[in-house]
C-alpha positions in Angstrom: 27.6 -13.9 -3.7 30.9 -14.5 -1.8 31.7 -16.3 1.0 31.2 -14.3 4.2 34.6 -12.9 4.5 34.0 -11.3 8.0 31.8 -13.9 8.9 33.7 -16.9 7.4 35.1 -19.1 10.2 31.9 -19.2 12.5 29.5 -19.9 9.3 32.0 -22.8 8.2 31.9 -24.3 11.6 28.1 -23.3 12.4 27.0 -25.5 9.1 28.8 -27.7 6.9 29.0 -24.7 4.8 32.3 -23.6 3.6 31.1 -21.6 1.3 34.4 -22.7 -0.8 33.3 -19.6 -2.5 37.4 -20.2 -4.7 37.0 -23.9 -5.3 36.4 -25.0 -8.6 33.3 -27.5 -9.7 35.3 -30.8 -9.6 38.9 -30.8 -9.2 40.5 -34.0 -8.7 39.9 -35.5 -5.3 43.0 -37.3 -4.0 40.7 -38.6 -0.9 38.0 -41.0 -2.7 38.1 -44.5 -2.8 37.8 -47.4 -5.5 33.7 -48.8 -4.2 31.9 -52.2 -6.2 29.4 -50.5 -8.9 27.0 -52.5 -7.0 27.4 -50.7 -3.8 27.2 -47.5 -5.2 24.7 -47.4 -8.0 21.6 -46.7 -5.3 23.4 -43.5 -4.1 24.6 -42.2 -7.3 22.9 -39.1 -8.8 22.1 -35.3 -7.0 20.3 -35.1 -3.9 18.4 -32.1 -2.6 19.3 -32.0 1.3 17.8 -30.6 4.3 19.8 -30.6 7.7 18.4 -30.1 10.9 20.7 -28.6 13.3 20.2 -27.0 16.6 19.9 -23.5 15.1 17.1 -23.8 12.4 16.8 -26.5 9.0 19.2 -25.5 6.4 19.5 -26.4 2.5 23.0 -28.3 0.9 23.1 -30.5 -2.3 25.2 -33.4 -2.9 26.1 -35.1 -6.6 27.5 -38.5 -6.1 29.2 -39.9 -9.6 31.6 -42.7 -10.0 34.6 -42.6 -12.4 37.0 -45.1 -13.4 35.7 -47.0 -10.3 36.1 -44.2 -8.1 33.5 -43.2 -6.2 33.6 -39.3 -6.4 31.1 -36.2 -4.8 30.2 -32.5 -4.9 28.5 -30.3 -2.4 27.1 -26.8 -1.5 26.3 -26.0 1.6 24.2 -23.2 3.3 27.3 -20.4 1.5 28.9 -20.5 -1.6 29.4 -22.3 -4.8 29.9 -26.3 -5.3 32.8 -27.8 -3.5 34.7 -31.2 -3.8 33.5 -33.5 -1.1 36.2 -35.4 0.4 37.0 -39.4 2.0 33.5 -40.4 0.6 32.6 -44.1 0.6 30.0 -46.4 0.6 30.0 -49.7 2.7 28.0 -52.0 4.1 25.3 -49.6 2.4 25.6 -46.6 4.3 27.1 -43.9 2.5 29.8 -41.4 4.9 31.8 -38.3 3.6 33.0 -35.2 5.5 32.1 -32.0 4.2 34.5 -29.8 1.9 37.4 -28.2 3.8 38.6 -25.3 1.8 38.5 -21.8 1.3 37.7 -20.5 5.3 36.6 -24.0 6.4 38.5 -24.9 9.1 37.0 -28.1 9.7 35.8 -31.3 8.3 31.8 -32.4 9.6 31.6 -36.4 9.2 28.7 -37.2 7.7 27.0 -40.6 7.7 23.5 -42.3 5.7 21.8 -44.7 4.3 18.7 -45.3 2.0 15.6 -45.8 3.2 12.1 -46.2 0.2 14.4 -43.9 -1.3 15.3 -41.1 0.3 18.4 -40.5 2.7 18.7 -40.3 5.9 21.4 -39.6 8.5 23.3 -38.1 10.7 25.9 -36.0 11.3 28.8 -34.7 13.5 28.8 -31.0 14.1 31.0 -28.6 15.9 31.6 -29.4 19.0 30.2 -32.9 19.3 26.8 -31.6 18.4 24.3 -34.0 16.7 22.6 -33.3 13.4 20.4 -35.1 11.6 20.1 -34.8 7.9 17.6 -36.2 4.8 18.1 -35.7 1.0 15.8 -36.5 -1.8 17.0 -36.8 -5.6 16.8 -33.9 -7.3 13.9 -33.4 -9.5 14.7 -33.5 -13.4 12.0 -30.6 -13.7 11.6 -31.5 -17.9 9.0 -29.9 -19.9 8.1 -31.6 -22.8 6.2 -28.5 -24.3 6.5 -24.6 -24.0 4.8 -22.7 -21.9 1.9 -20.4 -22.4 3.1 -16.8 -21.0 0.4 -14.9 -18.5 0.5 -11.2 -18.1 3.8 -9.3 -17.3 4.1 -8.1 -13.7 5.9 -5.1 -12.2 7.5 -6.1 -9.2 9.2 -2.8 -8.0 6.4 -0.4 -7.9 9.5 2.5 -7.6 8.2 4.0 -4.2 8.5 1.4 -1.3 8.7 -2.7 -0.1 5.3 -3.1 -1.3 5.2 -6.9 -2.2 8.6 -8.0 -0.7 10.1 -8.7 2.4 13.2 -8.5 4.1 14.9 -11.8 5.9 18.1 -13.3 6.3 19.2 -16.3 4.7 21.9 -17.0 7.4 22.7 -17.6 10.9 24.4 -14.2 11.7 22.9 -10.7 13.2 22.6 -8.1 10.2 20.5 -5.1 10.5 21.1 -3.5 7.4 18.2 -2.8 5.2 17.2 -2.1 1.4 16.0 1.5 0.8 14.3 3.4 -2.0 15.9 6.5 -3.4 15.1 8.4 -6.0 12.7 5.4 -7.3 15.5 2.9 -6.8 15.8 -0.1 -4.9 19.2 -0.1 -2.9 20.8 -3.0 -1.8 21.9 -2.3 1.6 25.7 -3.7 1.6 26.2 -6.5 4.7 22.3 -6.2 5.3 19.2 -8.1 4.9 18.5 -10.5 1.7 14.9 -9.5 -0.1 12.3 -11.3 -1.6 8.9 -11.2 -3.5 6.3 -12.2 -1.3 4.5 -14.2 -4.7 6.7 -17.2 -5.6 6.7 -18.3 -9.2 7.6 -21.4 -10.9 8.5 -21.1 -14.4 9.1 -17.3 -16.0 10.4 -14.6 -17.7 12.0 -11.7 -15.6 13.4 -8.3 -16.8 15.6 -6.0 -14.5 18.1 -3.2 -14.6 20.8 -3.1 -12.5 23.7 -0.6 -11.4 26.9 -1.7 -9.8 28.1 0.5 -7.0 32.1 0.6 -6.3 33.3 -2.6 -4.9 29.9 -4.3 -4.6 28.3 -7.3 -5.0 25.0 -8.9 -5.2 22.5 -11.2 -7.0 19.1 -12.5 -8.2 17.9 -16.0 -6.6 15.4 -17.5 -9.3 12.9 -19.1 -7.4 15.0 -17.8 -4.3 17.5 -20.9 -5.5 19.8 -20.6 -8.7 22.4 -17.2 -8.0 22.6 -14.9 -11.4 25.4 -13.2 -10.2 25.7 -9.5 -9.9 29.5 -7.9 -9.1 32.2 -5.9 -10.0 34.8 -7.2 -7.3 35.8 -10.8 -8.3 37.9 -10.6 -10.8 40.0 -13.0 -9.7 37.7 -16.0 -8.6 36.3 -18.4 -11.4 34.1 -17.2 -14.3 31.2 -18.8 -12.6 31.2 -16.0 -9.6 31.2 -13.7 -12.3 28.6 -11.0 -13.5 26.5 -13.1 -15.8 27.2 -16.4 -13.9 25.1 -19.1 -12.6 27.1 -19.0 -8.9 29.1 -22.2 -9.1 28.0 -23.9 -12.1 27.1 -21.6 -15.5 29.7 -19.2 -16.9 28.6 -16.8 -18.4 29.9 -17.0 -22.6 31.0 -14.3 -23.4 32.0 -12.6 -20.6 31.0 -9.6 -20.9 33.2 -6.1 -19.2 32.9 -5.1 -15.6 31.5 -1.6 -15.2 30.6 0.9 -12.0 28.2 3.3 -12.0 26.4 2.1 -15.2 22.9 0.5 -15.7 22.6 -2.8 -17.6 20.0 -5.3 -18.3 19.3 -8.9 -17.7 16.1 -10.4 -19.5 16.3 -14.0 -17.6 14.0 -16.9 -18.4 13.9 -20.3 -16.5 11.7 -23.1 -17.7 12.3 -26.4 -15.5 15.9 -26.2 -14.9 17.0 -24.7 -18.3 18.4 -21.1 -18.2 18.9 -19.0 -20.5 20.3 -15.3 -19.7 20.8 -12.4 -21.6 23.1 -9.4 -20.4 22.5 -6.0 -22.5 21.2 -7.6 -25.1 23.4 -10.4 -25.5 22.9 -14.3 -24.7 26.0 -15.3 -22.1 23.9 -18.4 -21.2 21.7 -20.2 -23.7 19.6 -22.6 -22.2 21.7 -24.5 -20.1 20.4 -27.0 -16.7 21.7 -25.5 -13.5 22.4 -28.4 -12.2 22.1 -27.8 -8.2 21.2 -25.0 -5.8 23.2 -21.8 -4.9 24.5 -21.5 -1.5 21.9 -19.3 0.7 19.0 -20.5 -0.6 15.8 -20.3 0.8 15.4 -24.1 1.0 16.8 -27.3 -1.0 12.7 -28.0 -2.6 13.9 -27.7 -6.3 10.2 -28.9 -7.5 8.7 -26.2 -6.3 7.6 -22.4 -6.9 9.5 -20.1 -5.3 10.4 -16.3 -5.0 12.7 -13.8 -6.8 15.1 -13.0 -4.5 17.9 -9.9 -4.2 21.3 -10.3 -1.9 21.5 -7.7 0.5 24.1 -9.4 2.4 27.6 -8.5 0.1 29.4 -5.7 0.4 28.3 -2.3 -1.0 25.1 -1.2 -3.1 23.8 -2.5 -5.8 20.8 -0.6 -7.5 17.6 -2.2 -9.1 14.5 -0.5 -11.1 12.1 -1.9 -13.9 12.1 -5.5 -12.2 9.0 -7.0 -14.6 8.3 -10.8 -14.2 6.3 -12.7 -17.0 5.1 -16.3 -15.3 3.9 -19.2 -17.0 0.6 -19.9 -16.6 
């Protein structure tokens, strides 16, 4: 995952959804303003948003914290990583911040909420003038207190066709590209269509190999909403957009080489929110929260099952075979 390079300035004004694909997780934020704990304490934690604009629903998350008396906030929108959120504030006890502007945003959306039996609602300012309403629910913990019992492994990739997925696109722009089988491979189709098992799955064990194509880039949605990143062309963007990254929030420890042309592994599992990844055979992520959704996700609902999902929308091809899924029962 990347932001939309050729794409970039009418996704970032179509959503709030800078990408801010080069931003770092918090950096200070010379915008926020000193807020009464008391104001603040209802708002404060990670929300899981919807917003309803005039071209479909789209996901986004929000974390509102307070530091040192400073009321401070991260988002991701419908691209991307997790962005600083800037001139947040809570009075009167509505809540109003304008989305990130960084990376190939060229505008910041005012946004405006309050609480209500508590969830939030609001509203929002998009391009042009145009009204958007918005609601956001706290993010579910997702904690389970005992392991799970594993079910029978499933072979997802039968090595001949689409049986059992389906092609769609996560975003608001034409693509017509789409994900072929050759020589019992599944091919990403480079600036195509995203794919995804038609089964969703909640908690589980996944196995896949993977082959990097020159200058290419891709990535596995778990439950179509936490990015395992997949590339060999961002070198120079933080360790989280890396291969063996959580997009945004998990770096992958240790980091291990770039390579082209070679097939690796990833044996993934994801209980609740706890991830644990291993890369040819060696744990870069050991059991670590993810603590918020990937930009392009198929929906903000955290709680509940959802798909296995491969970009087809980056540049170039990235190859898949052997994708087995072991789910909790």
């Amino acid at each position: 995952m990347k932001t939309q390079k050729i794409l970039g300035s009418v996704l970032s004004i179509a959503f709030l959804v800078c990408g801010c694909a080069f931003a770092q997780p918090s950096p200070a934020n010379p915008d926020v303003r000193t807020t009464t704990q008391s104001n603040v304490k209802p708002f404060l934690g990670r929300w899981d948003i919807t917003l309803k604009t005039p071209k479909g629903e789209a996901p986004a998350w929000l974390e509102l914290s307070q530091q040192n008396g400073e009321l401070k906030a991260r988002m991701v929108g419908r691209w991307g990583g997790v962005c600083p959120v800037r001139k947040v504030d809570v009075a009167g006890g509505v809540l109003t911040f304008a989305s990130p502007k960084e990376g190939d945003c060229d505008t910041n959306l005012a946004f405006k909420g309050k609480l209500e039996h508590g969830k939030l609602t609001g509203s929002a300012t998009g391009p042009h003038g145009t009204p958007w309403t918005w609601t956001g629910v706290r993010a579910p913990e997702i904690n389970r207190t005992t392991a799970p019992a594993w079910g029978a492994p499933i072979k997802l990739f039968n090595g001949k066709n689409l049986d059992g997925w389906h092609e769609f696109t996560a975003g608001y722009f034409p693509v017509d590209g789409h994900w072929t089988v050759v020589d019992g491979n599944l091919v990403s189709p480079g600036h195509g269509l995203e794919l995804a098992t038609d089964r969703k799955f909640g908690d589980f064990k996944l196995h896949l190999e993977y082959k990097i194509g020159p200058d290419a880039n891709s990535g596995v949605y778990l439950r179509g909403r936490y990015e395992l990143q997949i590339e060999n062309e961002s070198a120079g963007e933080p360790s989280s957009h890396h291969t063996g990254g959580i997009y945004g929030f998990l770096v992958p420890h240790p980091e291990l080489p770039r390579t082209t042309d070679k097939w690796q592994t990833y044996d993934i599992t994801l209980i609740g929110r706890r991830v644990t990844v291993v890369q040819n055979g060696t744990t870069v992520i050991d059991n670590k929260v993810i603590p918020g959704i990937t930009g392009g996700a198929v929906n903000s609902d955290e709680a509940a099952p959802g798909p296995i999902y491969l970009q087809g929308s980056e540049k170039g091809h990235v190859y898949f075979r052997n994708i087995v899924i072991t789910p909790a029962k």
